[in-house]
N, C-alpha and C positions, 0 to 999 in steps of 0.2 A: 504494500500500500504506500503512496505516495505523500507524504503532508503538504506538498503545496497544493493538493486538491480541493477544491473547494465545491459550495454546493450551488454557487451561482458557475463556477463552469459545467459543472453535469447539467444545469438548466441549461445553457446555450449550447451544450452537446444535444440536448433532447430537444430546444424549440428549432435550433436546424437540423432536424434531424441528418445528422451527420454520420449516425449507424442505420446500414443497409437493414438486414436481417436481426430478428431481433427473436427471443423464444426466454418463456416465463421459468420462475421458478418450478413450475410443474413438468415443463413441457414441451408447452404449446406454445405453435406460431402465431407470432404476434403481430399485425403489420398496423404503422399508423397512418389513418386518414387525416388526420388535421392535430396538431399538436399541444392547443388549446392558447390561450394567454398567460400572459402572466398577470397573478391576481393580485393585487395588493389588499385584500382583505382577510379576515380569520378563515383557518384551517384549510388553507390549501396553498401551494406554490405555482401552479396552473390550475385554470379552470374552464370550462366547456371544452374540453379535448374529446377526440371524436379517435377509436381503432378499432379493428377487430381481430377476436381470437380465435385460430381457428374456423375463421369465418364469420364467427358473430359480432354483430357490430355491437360496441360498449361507449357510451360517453358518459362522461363525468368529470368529475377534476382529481388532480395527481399530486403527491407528496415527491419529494428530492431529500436524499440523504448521500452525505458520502461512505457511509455504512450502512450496513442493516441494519444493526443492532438499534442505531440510532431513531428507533420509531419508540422503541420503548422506554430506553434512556429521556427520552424529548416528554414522553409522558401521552404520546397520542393514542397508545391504547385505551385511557382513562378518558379522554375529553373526546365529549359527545359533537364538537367543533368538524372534527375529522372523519363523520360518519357515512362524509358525500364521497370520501376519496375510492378511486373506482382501480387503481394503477399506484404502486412505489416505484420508486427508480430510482435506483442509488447506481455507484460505481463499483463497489464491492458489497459480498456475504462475508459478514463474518461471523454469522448466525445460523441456527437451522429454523428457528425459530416462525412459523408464520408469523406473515402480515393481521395483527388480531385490530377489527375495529372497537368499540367502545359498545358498539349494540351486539356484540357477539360475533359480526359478521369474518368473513378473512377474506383479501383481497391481494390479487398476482402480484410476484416483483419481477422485476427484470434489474439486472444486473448488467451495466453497461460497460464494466471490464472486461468481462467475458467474450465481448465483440466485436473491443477497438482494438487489441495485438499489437503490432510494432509505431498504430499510428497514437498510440495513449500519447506517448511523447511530447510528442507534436500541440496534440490538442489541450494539457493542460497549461498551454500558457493561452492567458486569456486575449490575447490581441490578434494570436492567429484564428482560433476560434471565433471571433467576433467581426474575421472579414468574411467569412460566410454570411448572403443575405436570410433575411428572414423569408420563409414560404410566403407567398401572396396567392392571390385569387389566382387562377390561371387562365378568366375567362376577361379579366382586366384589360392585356393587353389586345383584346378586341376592340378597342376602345380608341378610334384614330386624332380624336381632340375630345377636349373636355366639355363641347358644346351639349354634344348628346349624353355622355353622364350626366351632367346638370339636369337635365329635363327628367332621367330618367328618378335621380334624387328626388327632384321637385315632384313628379308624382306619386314616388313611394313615402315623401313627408306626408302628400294630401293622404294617401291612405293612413299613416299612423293616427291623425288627427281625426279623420273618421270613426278610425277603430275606437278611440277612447269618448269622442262623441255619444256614437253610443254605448258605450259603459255606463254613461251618465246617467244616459236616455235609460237605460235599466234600472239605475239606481234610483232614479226619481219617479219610478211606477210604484217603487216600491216601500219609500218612506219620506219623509219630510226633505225638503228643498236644501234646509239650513244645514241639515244632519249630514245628507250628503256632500255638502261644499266641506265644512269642517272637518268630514274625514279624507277629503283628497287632500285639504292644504294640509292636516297632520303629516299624511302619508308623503306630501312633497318634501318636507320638513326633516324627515326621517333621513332621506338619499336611500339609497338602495340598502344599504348595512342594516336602517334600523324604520325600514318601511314598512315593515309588517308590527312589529313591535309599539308605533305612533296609531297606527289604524287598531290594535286591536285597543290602546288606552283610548281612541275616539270613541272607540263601542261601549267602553265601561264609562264615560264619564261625557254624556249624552250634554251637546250644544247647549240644549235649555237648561238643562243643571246649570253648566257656567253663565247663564245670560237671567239668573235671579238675582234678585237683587241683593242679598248677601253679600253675594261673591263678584263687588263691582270695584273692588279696589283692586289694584293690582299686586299687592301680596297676596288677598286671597284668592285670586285664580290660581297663583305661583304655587301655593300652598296646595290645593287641591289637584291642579295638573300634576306636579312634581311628586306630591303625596299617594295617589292612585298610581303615576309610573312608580312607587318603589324605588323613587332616587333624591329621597332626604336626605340627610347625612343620619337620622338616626333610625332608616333602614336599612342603611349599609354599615357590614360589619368594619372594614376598614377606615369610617368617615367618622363613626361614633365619637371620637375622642375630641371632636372639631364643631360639635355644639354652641359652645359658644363663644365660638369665633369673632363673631359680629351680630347685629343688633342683627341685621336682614335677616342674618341666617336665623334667630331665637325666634323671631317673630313668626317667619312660616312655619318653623316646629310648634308655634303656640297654637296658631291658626288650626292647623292640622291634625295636633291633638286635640281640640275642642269639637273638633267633627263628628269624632267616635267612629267614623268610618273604617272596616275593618278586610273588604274586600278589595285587594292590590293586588298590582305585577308587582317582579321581581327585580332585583337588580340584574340577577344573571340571564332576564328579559332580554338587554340591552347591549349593545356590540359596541366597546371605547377601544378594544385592540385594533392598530390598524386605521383609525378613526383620526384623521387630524383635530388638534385639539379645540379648534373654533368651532368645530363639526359636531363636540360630543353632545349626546342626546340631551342630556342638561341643559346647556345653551338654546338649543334648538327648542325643547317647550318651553323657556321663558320666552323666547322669541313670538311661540304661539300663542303666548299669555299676551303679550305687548299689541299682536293685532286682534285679537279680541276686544281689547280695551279702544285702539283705535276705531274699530266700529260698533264701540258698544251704543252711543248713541242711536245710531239708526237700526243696529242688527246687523250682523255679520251678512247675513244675503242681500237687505239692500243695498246695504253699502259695499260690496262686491260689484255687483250688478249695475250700481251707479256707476264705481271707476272706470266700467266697462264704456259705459253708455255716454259720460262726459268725455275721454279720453280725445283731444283735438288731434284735427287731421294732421299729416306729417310730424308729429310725436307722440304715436299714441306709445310707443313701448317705452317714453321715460317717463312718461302721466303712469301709465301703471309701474312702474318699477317704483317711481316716488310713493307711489298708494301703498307699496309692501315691504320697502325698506326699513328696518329697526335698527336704530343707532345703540351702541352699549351704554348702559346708566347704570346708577347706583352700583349694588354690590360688582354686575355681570360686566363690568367696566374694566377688570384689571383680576377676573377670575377665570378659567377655562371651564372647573365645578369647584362643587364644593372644595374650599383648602386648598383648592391648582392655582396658584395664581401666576398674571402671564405679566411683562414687564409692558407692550402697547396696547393700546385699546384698540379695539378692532370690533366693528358691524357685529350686531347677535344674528340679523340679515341683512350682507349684502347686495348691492345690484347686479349680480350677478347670479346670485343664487334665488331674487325676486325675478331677474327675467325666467329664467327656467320655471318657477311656480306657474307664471302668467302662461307660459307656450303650453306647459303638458296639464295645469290645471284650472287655470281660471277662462284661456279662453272656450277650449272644446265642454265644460260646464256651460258657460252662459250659453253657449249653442244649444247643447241638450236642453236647457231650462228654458229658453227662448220658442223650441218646439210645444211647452205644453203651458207659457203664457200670452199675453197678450200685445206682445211687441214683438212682430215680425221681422221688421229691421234690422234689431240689436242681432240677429246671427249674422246675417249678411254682413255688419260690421267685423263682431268678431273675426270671421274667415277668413277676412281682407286684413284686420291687424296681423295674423297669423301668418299669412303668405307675405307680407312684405315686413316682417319683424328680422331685423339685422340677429348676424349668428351671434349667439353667446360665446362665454368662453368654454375651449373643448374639453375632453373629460376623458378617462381611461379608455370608454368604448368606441368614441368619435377617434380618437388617434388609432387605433388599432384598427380600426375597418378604412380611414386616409391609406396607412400602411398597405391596407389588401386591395383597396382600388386602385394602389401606384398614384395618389393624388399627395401632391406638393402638402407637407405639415399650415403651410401658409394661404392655400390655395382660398379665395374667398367665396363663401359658402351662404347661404341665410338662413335663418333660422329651419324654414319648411326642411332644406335641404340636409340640413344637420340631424334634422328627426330621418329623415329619409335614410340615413346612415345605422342609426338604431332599430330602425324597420326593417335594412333589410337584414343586418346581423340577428334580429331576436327572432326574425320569421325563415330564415335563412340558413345564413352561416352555424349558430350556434348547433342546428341538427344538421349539418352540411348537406340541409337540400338544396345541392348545386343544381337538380335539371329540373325545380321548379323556380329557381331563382330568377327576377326579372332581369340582372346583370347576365347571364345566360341565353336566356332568350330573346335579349335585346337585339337587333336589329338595324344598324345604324342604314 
């Protein structure tokens, strides 16, 4: 075994795939269709990787070790984190030991010593390795100028936008207006790490609870959001010590116990691994607290529905960006959470993290809600701010699919087109149906 091994070059051995033949710990031939990403979030080192063994196709995401042993040393038999992993792929055995998941499961290794021979050498210095390109699309370079990508973007954006239109349209047959808006900005709120975990605290701790009048100060919303997620400090066992830290912080533990309320998530609900620290779920529902209180006056749906409706021509996306931007205050001013504290202040929301709410939640909502009220208008605007709303900034999945369409990191995109890149990776790429893909079938 070699020590200048590392496990960022077994990953750039395995995203170029740079071994031909490959066969498992058991066996079996292993061949890979698509190598997956690389994830920057908890329990995995790649994620959506696509191969099959033996013939069978398997996707899922994959651990890197530069031993075996190192799954259990690491502790990933124990954490349930690791339960999606479908493939290990280390460089050496120096174990006989399965691959044991956390749920009981065992899953193949492959051992990429085994297959590089006299080229190991070569490949552990990481600069050679890293002049191998990365795989792309291979239907990409059909593509004679970027005229017709664009269009083909621009219409796989209009379909995302449809698609979650009607999501809407579902959601609003099926309960209150408000409820539903509430739980898409939670779930926008969350990012993908902690988007299921903000929508199911929407479910527990229903719009109109926080829109009594109670709870119209803004500690006590803070106090109730925060208190139902299960991320006080004096639910969490590592925070206990940090009570009374500060007045803010006593005061929402006062609030919170005066509620007697006893049904909550968890802390280990919530995903801060991996999670940039302005990102963590703490900041994010004070944040939610802050536009609640923004539209407490009117109600959170009109006042939604207004930004929408007022939003003037040739700026509507910094009329809504200002309608959802949160500046940091008080405590969240110079904290990341509880006892984290950070040295700048920095947005609880950003404008950049407000235009994203507006593309994937606030406009294709007032769509769906405009089909079953009484202003016909208000979609036809919406769709129009949509399609001509300038691109955000990009994001792990947008650069990764730039990469696979051979499109310039710089290339200038717009918003529609930038969904368009998420559409067709989630509808697509991610199950490499390449021969229903519209990049495929495309047609210049």
């Amino acid at each position: 075994m070699n020590p200048d091994m590392s496990e960022k070059i077994i990953a750039l051995i395995w995203q170029r795939q740079l071994v031909a033949s490959l066969v498992t710990d058991a066996g079996e031939q292993l061949q890979i269709i698509h190598p997956g990403r690389v994830s920057s979030g908890s329990g995995c080192d790649f994620t959506d990787a696509v191969f099959a063994i033996d013939g069978k196709v398997i996707k899922g995401d994959i651990e890197i070790h530069v031993k075996s042993s190192q799954w259990y040393s690491h502790g990933h038999h124990q954490d349930a984190k690791y339960n999606n992993i479908v493939l290990h792929v280390v460089m050496w055995r120096d174990s006989q030991s399965p691959t044991l998941l956390q749920n009981g499961n065992t899953v193949p290794t492959i051992c990429l010593g085994s297959f590089l021979g006299d080229s190991l050498g070569k490949l552990r210095h990481q600069p050679y390795v890293s002049n191998y390109p990365l795989p792309s699309c291979p239907q990409a370079t059909r593509f004679s100028n970027t005229e017709s990508l664009s269009k083909l973007l621009t219409a796989a954006g209009e379909e995302r936008f449809a698609a979650k239109t009607t999501y809407f349209h579902t959601a609003l047959n099926r309960e209150e207006a408000g409820q539903v808006l509430f739980r898409g900005l939670a779930r926008a709120l969350g990012y993908a790490r902690n988007a299921k975990p903000c929508e199911e605290l929407a479910d527990r701790l229903l719009l109109s609870s926080l829109q009594k009048v109670e709870l119209q100060t803004s500690a006590a919303r803070q106090a109730w959001i925060l208190g139902t997620a299960g991320l006080l400090p004096s639910q969490r066992l590592k925070l206990r010590c940090n009570l009374a830290e500060d007045g803010e912080v006593e005061e929402l533990e006062t609030i919170w116990r005066s509620s007697g309320a006893v049904e909550t998530m968890k802390e280990t609900d919530w995903c801060f691994f991996r999670v940039r620290p302005d990102n963590f779920p703490t900041r994010r529902l004070v944040a939610l607290s802050y536009i609640l209180a923004r539209y407490n006056k009117s109600g959170l749906l009109p006042g939604i529905v207004k930004l929408v409706k007022k939003a003037p021509r040739g700026s509507e996306h910094r009329w809504l960006e200002n309608g959802l931007t949160i500046a940091s205050q008080g405590y969240w001013a110079n904290h990341f959470d509880f006892g984290v504290t950070k040295k700048a202040s920095s947005a609880l929301l950003g404008r950049e993290k407000a235009a994203q709410i507006a593309i994937n939640t606030i406009l294709p909502f007032v769509c769906a809600w405009d089909e079953i009220s009484a202003e016909p208008k208000l979609k036809k605007k919406a769709a129009e701010i949509y399609h001509h709303y300038p691109k955000p900034g990009d994001n792990e999945l947008t650069r990764y699919m730039k990469q696979q369409l051979l499109l310039k990191p710089d290339v200038g995109l717009s918003a529609c087109q930038q969904q368009g890149l998420i559409h067709i990776f989630k509808n697509y790429c991610r199950h490499r149906d390449c021969s229903q893909c519209p990049v495929a079938s495309n047609r210049e």
